[in-house]
N, C-alpha and C positions, 0 to 999 in steps of 0.2 A: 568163480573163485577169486577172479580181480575185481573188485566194486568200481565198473568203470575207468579204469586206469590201465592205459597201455604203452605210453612214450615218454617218457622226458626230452624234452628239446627244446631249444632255444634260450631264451632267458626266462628268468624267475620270477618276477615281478621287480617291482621298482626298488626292491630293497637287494634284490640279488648281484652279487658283486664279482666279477671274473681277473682275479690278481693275474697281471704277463710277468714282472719280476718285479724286483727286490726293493724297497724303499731303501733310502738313504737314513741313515740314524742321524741322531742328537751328536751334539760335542761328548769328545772322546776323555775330554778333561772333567766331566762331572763327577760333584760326590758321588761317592756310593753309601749310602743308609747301610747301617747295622741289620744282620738281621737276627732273629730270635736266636739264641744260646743254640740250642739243638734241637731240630724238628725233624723226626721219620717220615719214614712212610709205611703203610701198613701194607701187606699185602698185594696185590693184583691192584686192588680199586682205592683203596687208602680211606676207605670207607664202608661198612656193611650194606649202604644203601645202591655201590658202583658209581658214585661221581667221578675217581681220578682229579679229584681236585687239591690244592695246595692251598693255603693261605698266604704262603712267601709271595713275596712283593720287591726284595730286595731286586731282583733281577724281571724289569721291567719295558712297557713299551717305548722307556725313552732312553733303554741303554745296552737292550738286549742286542744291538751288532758290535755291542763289546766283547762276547764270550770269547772263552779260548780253551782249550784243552787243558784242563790240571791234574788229570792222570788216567791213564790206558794202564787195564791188565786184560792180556792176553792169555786162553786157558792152553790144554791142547787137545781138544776138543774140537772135530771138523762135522758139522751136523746144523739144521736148521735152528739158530737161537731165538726163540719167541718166549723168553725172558719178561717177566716183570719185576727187578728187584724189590726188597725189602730193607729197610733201616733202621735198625734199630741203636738210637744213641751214635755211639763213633763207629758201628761196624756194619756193614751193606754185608747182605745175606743172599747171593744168587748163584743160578744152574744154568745147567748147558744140557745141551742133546743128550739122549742115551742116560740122564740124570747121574750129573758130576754135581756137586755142591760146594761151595765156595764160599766162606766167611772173608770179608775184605776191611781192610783201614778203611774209611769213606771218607777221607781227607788226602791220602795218598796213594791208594789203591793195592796198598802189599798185602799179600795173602798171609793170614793168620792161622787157618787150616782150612785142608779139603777134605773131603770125603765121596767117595766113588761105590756105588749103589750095585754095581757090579751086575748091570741090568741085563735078565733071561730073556729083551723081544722075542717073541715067534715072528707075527709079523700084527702091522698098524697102518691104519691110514690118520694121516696123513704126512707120514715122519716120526720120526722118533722124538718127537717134540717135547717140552718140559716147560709150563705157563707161567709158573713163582713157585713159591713157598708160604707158608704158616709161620709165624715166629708169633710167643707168648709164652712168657714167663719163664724166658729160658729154656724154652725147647721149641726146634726147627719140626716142623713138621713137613713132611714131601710123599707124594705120592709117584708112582715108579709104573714104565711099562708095561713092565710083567708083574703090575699089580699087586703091590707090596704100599702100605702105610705107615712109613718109619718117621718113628720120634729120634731124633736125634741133641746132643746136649748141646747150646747153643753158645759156649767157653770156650769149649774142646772139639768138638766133631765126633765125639762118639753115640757111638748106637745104645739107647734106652730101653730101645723095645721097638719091636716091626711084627706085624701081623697082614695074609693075608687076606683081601678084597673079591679075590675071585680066578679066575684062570685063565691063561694066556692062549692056552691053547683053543681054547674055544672065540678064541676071536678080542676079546675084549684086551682096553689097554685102556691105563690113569693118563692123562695128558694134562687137564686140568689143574690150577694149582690148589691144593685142599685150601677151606675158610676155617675160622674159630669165630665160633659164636657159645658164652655160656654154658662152658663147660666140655662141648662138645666140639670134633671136627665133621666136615661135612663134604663128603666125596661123590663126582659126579662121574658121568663113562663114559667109554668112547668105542666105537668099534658097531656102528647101524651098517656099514657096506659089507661086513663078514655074516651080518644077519642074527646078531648078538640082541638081549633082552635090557635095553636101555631101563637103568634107576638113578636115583638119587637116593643117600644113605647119610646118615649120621653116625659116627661112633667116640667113643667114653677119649677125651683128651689126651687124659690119665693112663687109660690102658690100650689104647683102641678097641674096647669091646663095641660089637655091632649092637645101636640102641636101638634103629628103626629104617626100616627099607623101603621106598617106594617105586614099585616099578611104573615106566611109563605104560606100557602097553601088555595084554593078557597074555596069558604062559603059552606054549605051543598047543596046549589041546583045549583051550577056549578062545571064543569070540572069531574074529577077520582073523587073526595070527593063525589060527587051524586051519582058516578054508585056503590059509595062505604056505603050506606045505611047512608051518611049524617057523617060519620067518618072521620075527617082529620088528626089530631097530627101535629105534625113538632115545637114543643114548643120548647124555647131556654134559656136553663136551669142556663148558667153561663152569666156573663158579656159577653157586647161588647169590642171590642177593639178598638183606634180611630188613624189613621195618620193626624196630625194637619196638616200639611203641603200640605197634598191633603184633607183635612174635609169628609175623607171618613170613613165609621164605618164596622167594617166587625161581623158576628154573625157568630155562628154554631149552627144548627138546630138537635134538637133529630125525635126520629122515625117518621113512620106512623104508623097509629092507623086502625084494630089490626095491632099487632107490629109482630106477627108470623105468619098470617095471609093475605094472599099477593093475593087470588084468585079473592080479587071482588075489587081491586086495579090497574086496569089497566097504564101502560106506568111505567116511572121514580118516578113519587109520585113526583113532585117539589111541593117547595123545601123545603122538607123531607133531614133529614141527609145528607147537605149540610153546605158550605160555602157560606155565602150572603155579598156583597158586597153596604150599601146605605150610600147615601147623609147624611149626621151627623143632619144637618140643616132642611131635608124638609123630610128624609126616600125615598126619592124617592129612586128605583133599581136601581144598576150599573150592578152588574152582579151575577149570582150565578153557584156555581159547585156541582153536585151532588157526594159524595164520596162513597154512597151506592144506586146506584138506585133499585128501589123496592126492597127495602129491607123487608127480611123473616125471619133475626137475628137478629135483634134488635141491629144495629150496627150503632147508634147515634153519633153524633159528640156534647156529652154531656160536653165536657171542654171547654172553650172559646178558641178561636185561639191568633195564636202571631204574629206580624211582627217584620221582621228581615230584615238587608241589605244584599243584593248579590250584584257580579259582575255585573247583568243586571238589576240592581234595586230593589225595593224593593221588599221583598218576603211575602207572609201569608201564615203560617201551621196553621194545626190541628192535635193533637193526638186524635183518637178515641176507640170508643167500639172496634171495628173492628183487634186494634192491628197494623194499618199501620199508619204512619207518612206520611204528606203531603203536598206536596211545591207549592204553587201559583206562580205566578205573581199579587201583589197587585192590576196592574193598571186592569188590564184583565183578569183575573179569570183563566187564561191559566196555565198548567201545566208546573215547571220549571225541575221538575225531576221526576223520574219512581218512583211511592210509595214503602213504605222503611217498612217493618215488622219491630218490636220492641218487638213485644211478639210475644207466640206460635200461628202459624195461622194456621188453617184449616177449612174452611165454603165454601166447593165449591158444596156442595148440600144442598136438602131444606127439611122441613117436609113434608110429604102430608097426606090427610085425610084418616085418619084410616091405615096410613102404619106403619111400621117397625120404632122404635126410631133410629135416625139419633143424632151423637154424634158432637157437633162443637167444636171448641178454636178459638179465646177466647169464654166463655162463656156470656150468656146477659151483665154479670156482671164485666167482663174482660176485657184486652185492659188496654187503660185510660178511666175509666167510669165516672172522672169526671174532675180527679182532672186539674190544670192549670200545662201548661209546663213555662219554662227559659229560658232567654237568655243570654247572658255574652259579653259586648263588650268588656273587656278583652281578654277575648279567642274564642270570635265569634265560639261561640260554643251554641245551642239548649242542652236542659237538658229535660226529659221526665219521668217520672214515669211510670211503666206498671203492669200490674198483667200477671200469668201465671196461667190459668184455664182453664177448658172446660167443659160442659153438653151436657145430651142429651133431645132432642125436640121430642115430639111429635104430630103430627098433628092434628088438632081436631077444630066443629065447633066454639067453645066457643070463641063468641065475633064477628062470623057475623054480624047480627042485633044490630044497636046500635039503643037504646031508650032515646031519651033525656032527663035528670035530674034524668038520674036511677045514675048516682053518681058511677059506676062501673067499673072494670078493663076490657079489651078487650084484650086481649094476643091473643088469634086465637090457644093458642096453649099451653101444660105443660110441667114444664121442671121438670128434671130427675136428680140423678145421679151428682150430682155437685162436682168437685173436684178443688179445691187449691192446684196447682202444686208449686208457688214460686211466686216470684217476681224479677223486674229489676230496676235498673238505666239505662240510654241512655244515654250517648252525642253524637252531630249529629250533620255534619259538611252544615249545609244549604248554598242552592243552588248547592253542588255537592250531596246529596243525600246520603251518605255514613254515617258510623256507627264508629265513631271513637274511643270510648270506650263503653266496658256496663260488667255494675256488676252486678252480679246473684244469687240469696238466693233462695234455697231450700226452706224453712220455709213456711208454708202453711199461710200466711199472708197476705191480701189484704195491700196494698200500695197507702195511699191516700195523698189527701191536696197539693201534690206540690212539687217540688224541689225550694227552693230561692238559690243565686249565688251570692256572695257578690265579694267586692272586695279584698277580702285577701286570695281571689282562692281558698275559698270552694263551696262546693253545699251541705246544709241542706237536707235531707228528712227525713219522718217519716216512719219507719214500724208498718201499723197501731194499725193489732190487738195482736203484742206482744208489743206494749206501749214502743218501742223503737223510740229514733232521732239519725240519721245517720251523719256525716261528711265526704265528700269524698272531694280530690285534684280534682279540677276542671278539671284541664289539662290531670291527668292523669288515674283519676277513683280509687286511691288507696284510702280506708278505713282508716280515720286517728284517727275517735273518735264515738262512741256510749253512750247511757245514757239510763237508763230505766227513762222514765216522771211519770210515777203513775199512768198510766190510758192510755186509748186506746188511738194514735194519729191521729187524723183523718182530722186534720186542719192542714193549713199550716203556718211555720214557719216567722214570720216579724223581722225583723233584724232593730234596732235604735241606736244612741247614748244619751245619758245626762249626762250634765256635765263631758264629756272626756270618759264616758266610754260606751263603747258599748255592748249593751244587746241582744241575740236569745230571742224569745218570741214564746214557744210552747201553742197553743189550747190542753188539753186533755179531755180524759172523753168521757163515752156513749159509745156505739160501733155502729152497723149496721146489715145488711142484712145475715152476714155469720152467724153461729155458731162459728166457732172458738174464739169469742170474749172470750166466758166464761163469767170470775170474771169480766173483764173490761167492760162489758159490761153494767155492775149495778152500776160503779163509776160514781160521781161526774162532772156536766161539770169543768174546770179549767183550768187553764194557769201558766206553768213552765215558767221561765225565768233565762237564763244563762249570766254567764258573766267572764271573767277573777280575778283573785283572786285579 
């Protein structure tokens, strides 16, 4: 299942670089460059292709330990914020937990209107989370808990039209933030641990009518899903990503369901924690790669994938649960290079029933568990976020039998023993597979939301639960600037300009699944926003 690859340790090669702290900046007296009139950001990725990259340059590697705070709004809203704003012109478009929604000034942060989704959860893993928004052409689009796709006006805050996606009660929840591509929105699922029938869907803009479904995995009376008591998963928890130019859309699929629990699962599980490759247009399959076949660790391909160019064309990764990075061939689902560890790896055995706890890394929860990677066609360079953890599993029947509309988790198995070793930064030199820089933090701190990559050769990240934003040299992984946000970071960073000047925009607030949250854990959802003095 691993091609050879068991550990990461040590150093990287002669290009791998381990930042301890902070550079010293440039003079504090330097110009500052104009920057463009008004630049957004789109979406989760600010690109249909998931780069997270910016072209702003104004806020750079020779001035970026200048930033300072130029406006905090605080919601009131206490819940995990994994947030990726939206900009559009003068007004930043973003949600909090339980899906609150919030039009802001993006120059001063005052609220223009809200709107409150007045969300039915049953129940979710992994929180009551909410990824971005849709904005186009004057209408917000948001997908909800309990599985509602509302058009909202994007003036005013009112409701256009909302249609349901599916039901609550059976396990499933939207956490993802819907895309716009050509006419169409495009909504993904979440809920593989309740034992739910993982798709991906497209519906009409305009009305939300459902134009085309594709499930990952066969209905409860065909295929493995049958011999598996009617349990599928394979849900797909983040955006798609779309190449215009070939109208192909490619997904990453999370577990099977139970998720630790692999004995009444026969073959591969497709396509379960894979890459899927359909038609943008009709969903029809092009192609899918399975990155974890029957998987027994719950090693999902919970982040959305990114395409990037190679020498032989275009390329589609994934960073997963799993901790390996992974290189496609976009047109053919083929392997362009040998997978690439990025966190600590070791799962080269499985639970079994009633034996001995078996210890893995990453943990469920480890890897990239959700957040979105980077691309930089500046430095045609992949950027990655990871955690360093590990747990121990033990085997057990809980979650054989699944009963439909019991609403319940399926694991197959308890986990143990969970340890927060650190975390990374990555850059990764695509199509040759190799690790070109990574920075490494002891700090027992889960790493979410993303790295962005602008063009004035930084890479944003957030350290989530000490409520740290990072700055590192794109090129070379050196640490240029840190800030404590107020609050856990657990969204990712969108980078805009107005009126010349250009602003970071952090999600904070709420925490998640560890402990180590603490005090951050009871803050505020909210959003920092930096900028040059």
């Amino acid at each position: 299942m691993r091609p050879g690859l068991s550990r990461l340790v040590g150093l990287l090669g002669a290009t791998s670089l381990l930042v301890i702290g902070a550079a010293s900046i440039g003079s504090a007296h330097a110009k500052v460059a104009q920057a463009p009139a008004n630049v957004g950001w789109s979406g989760v990725d600010n690109s249909l292709m998931g780069w997270r990259y910016s072209p702003l340059s104004q806020v750079n590697t020779s001035n970026v330990g200048q930033l300072k705070v130029a406006w905090r709004f605080n919601s009131n809203v206490v819940g995990a914020n994994e947030d990726h704003p939206t900009i559009v012109g003068n007004v930043a478009y973003v949600t909090t937990a339980f899906n609150h929604v919030y039009a802001l000034n993006a120059t001063t942060g005052a609220e223009l209107w809200s709107y409150n989704s007045n969300d039915g959860l049953q129940v979710a893993c992994c929180g009551p989370d909410a990824r971005g928004l849709a904005v186009h052409d004057g209408t917000v689009y948001l997908n909800t808990l309990d599985d509602r796709l509302i058009a909202l006006n994007a003036t005013t805050g009112q409701v256009k039209w909302q249609v349901s996606v599916g039901s609550a009660k059976d396990g499933l929840a939207e956490t993802a933030a819907p895309l716009f591509y050509n006419g169409l929105i495009y909504i993904g699922s979440s809920g593989s641990e309740l034992g739910i029938r993982g798709f991906e869907e497209a519906r009409s803009a305009a009305t939300g009518k459902l134009v085309w479904i594709f499930y990952t995995v066969p209905s409860r009376s065909q295929g493995w899903v049958k011999q598996n008591h009617g349990i599928g998963g394979g849900t797909v928890w983040n955006n798609p990503v779309i190449n215009p130019q070939t109208g192909l859309l490619y997904i990453a699929t999370a577990n099977p369901a139970p998720l630790l629990y692999a004995q009444n699962r026969p073959g591969a599980n497709h396509w379960t924690d894979s890459i899927v490759a359909l038609n943008a247009m009709t969903g029809k399959f092009q192609w899918g790669f399975s990155t974890t076949p029957h998987d027994m660790w719950d090693y999902d391909n919970s982040s959305n994938p990114i395409l990037f160019p190679t020498a032989s064309g275009m390329g589609v990764g994934d960073a997963g649960k799993s901790g390996m990075w992974w290189e496609l061939s976009a047109k053919t689902g083929e392997m362009i290079t040998t997978p690439l560890p990025f966190a600590l790896v070791e799962h080269s055995f499985q639970p079994t029933i009633g034996g001995k706890p078996v210890t893995i890394a990453p943990s469920p929860a480890g890897g990239d568990p959700w957040s979105p990677t980077a691309f930089s066609p500046k430095t045609n360079l992949v950027y990655i976020v990871g955690d360093n953890d590990s747990s121990s599993l033990t085997g057990s029947p809980k979650g054989d039998v699944f009963k439909a509309g019991k609403n319940d988790f399926y694991l197959g198995s308890t986990f143990s023993n969970f340890k927060t070793l650190g975390n990374n930064v990555t850059a990764v030199n695509p199509g040759s597979g190799t690790i070109v820089w990574q920075w490494n933090s002891t700090v027992p701190s889960l790493n979410e939301g993303g790295p962005t990559v602008t063009g004035g050769n930084l890479v944003f990240t957030q350290m989530t639960e000490t409520g740290k934003v990072l700055a590192f040299n794109a090129t070379t992984g050196k640490l240029l600037w840190s800030a404590n946000a107020g609050g856990a970071t657990g969204g990712g960073a969108s980078v805009y300009s107005v009126g010349g000047r250009e602003y970071i925009l952090v999600p904070t607030g709420g925490g998640g699944l560890s402990p180590g949250f603490g005090k951050l854990a009871k803050t505020q959802d909210g959003w920092v926003a930096y900028a040059l003095p």
